[in-house]
N, C-alpha and C positions, 0 to 999 in steps of 0.2 A: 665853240662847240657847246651844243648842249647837252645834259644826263638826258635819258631817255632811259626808264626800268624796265629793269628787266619783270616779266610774269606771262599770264598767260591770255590769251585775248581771241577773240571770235573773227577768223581770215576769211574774207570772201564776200560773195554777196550772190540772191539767187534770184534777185530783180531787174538785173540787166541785160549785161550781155553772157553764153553759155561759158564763155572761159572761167570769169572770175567763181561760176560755182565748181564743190558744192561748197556751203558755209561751213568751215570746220575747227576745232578747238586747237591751237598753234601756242608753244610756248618759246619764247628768247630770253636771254642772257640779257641784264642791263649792257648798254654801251654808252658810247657819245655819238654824237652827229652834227653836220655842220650845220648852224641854224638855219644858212642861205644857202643858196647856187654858190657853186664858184665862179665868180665873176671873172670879167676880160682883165682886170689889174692884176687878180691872183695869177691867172693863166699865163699872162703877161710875166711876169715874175719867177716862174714856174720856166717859159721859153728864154728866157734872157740867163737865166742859171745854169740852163743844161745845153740849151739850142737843139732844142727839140724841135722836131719838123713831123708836124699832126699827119694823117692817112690824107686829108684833103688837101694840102699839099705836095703829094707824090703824084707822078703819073704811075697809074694802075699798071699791074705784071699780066703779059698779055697772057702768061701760063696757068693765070686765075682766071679770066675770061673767056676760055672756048668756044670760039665763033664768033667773038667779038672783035669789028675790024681793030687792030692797032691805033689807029688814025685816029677813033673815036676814044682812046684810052687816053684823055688828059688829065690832069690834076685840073677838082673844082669837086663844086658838091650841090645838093637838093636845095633851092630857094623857093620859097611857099611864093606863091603870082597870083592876087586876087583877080578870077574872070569877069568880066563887065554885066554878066548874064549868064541864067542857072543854065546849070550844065550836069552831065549827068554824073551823079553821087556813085557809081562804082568804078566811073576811071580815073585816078587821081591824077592822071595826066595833064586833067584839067585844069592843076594849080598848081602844081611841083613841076621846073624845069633845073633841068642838070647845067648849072650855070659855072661854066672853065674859070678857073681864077677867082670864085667863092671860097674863103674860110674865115677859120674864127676870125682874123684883122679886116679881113672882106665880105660883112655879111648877109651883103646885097649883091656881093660880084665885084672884082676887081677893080670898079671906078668906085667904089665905097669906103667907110675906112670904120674908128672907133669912136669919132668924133661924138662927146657926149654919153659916149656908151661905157664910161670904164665900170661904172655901179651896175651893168646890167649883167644878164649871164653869160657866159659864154658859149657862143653855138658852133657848130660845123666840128664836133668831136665827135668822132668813132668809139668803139670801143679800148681800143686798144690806147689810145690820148688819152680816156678818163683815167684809163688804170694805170698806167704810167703817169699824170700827177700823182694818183695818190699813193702812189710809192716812193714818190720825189717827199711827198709832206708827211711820208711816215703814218700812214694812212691808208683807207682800204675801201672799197664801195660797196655796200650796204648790200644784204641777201633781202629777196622779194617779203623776205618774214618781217626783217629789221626795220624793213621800210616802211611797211602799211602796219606795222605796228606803232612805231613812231608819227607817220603822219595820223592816223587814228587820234592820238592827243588823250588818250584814256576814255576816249566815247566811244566804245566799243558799241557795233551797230549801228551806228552812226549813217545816213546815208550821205553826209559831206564832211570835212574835217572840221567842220564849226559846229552842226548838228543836222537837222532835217529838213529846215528851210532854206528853200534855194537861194531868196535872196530877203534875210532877214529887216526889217525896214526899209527894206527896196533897195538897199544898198549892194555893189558887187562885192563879195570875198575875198577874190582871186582875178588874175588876167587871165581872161577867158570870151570867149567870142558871142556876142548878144547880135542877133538878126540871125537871117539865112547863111547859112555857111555854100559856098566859099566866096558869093560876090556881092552878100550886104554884110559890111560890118558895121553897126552901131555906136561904137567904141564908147559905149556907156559908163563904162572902167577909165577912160581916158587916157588907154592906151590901144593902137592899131598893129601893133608888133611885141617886143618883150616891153617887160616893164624893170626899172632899178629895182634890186633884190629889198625885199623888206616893204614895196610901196605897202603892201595890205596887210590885214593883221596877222598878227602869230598864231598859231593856234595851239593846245593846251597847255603841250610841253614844250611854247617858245621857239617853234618851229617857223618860217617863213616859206610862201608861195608852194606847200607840198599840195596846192591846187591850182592846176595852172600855169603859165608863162611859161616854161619850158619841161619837156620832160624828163625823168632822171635815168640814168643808167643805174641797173642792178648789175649785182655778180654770179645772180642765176641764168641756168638756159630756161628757155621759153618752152614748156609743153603746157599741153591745153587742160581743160578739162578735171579729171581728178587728180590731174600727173600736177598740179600747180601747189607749192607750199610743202613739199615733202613726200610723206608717205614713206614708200622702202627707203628715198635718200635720206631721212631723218634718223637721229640717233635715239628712235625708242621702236616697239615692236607693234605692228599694226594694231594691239587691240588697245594702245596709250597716247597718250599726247605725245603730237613730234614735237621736238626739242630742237630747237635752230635747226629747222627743215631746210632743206636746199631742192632746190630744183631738179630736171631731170639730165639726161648726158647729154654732150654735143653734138654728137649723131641722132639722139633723139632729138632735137630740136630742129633736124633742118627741116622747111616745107618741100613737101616731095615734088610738089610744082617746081623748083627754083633749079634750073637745068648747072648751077654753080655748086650746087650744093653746100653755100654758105650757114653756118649755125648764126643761131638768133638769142639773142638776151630779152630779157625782159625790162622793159619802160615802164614807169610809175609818174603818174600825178596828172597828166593829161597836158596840155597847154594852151596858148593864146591861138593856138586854133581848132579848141575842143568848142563844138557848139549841143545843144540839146538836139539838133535834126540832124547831126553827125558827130561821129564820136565825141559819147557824153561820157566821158572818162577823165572827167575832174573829180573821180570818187575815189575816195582808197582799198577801195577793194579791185579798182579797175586797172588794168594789164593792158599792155601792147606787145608783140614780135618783132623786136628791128635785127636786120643783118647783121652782125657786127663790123663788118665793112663798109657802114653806112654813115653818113655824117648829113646832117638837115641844118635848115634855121632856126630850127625849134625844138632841138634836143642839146639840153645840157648834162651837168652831173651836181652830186654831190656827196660829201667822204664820212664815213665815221670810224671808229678806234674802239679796240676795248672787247667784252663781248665775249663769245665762243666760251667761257667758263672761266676766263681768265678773275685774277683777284679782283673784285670791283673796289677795293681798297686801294689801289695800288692805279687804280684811275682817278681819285681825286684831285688831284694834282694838275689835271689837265685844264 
């Protein structure tokens, strides 16, 4: 793990997409944080200690799903399918299919395994997987403050976590997708899927891939707009800096679209299939919405300790 200080830093951005604004003055508690993803060995380690059986491994409760036939309720999860030919950018149908027998050991589908893959991150975890590791390791997953504060690296403003060029002497940053998304990949990065945690550089504060290769889970809900980074849920008084802001409630977070009425967390960093002509959310101010009942091939986690006001003397040690 790494320190990561605690102060005060500029949350948001008013350049991209409407979620991430508006830009606003956000202060945190030092903590630590894990420099990398948690990789398939930890996780591995983590399953082999407790026998823990991830959400993508269950078949679904048909009493979560109303109106959904039984039959189609199997354990598997979201596998990213590049199309051969552009297809259209608002049905992700296009490229995400619900493949039976997908998880973290399988994360291509069932005939796939880890092979080569123990340095990379770990995928097909829900919500409730991440946070249950990190109560196994004594550990806890990062609030949307904690996290774009730490991936920030003290470049506050910053429009990437390395600075403002996208790709400073032409080199790639981060695992992230170069061509047309979803059916030219470039793989100019040299990698077409995740990459081993650490291939790219750290950024300020010694942080690995908080752009890119997979995305991370936070321990906030997802609201849009001004609701993001605190406000009432922060412990200071609307006219001050929030103080380790939290997000909004879990009822506030469901999309009123979602006939499950499933609440949603907030994703930070973007991943190996963020592109510039579709979600360019390799930025740290950039947010996504996932289910919490949702596991992909391209969402990971990762934990940090400490924080919340606690002695930061009494964290050295770690």
């Amino acid at each position: 793990m790494v320190r990561i200080p605690g102060g005060t830093f500029a949350m948001g951005s008013e350049e991209a997409y409407p979620e991430e604004a508006p830009v606003r003055d956000v202060a945190v508690d030092g903590f630590w944080m894990d420099a990398t993803h948690v990789t398939n060995a930890a996780f591995a380690a983590f399953v082999d200690d407790t026998g823990y059986t991830t959400i993508a491994e269950r078949d679904p409760d048909p009493d979560d799903y109303p109106g959904v036939d039984p039959a189609d309720l199997v354990a598997g999860s979201a596998v990213f399918r590049s199309p051969d030919a552009p297809v259209n950018l608002r049905e992700p149908s296009g490229w995400w299919e619900y493949v039976p027998g997908a998880d973290w050991r399988h994360p291509l589908g069932p005939d796939s395994d880890l092979d080569g893959l123990a340095d990379h991150p770990v995928v097909h975890v829900a919500y409730e997987d991440a946070e249950r590791y990190a109560e196994w390791a004594g550990k806890r997953l990062p609030t949307e403050a904690e996290w774009e504060r730490a991936a920030r690296g003290g470049l506050d403003g910053a429009r990437f976590v390395w600075g403002d060029e996208h790709a400073p002497d032409g080199e790639p940053m981060g695992n992230t997708w170069q061509g047309q998304f979803p059916y030219e990949n470039k793989t100019l990065d040299g990698y077409h899927r995740t990459s081993p945690v650490g291939a790219f550089p750290a950024n300020e504060y010694g942080l690995y891939d908080v752009a890119g290769n997979v995305w991370d889970w936070t321990a906030d809900w997802y609201g849009a707009g001004g609701d993001r980074g605190g406000g009432a849920a922060g412990d200071a008084p609307a006219c001050c800096t929030p103080r380790n802001p939290r997000g909004v409630t879990a009822a506030e977070s469901v999309d009123p679209r979602d006939p499950t009425a499933v609440p949603r967390k907030v994703l930070k960093g973007g991943s190996h299939l963020c592109a510039p002509n579709y979600c360019f959310r390799y930025r740290p101010s950039a947010r996504y919405p996932e289910p919490v009942d949702t596991s992909t091939s391209h969402v990971g986690f990762r934990c940090v300790a400490g924080g919340w006001g606690r002695d930061a003397s009494a964290e050295t040690s770690r």
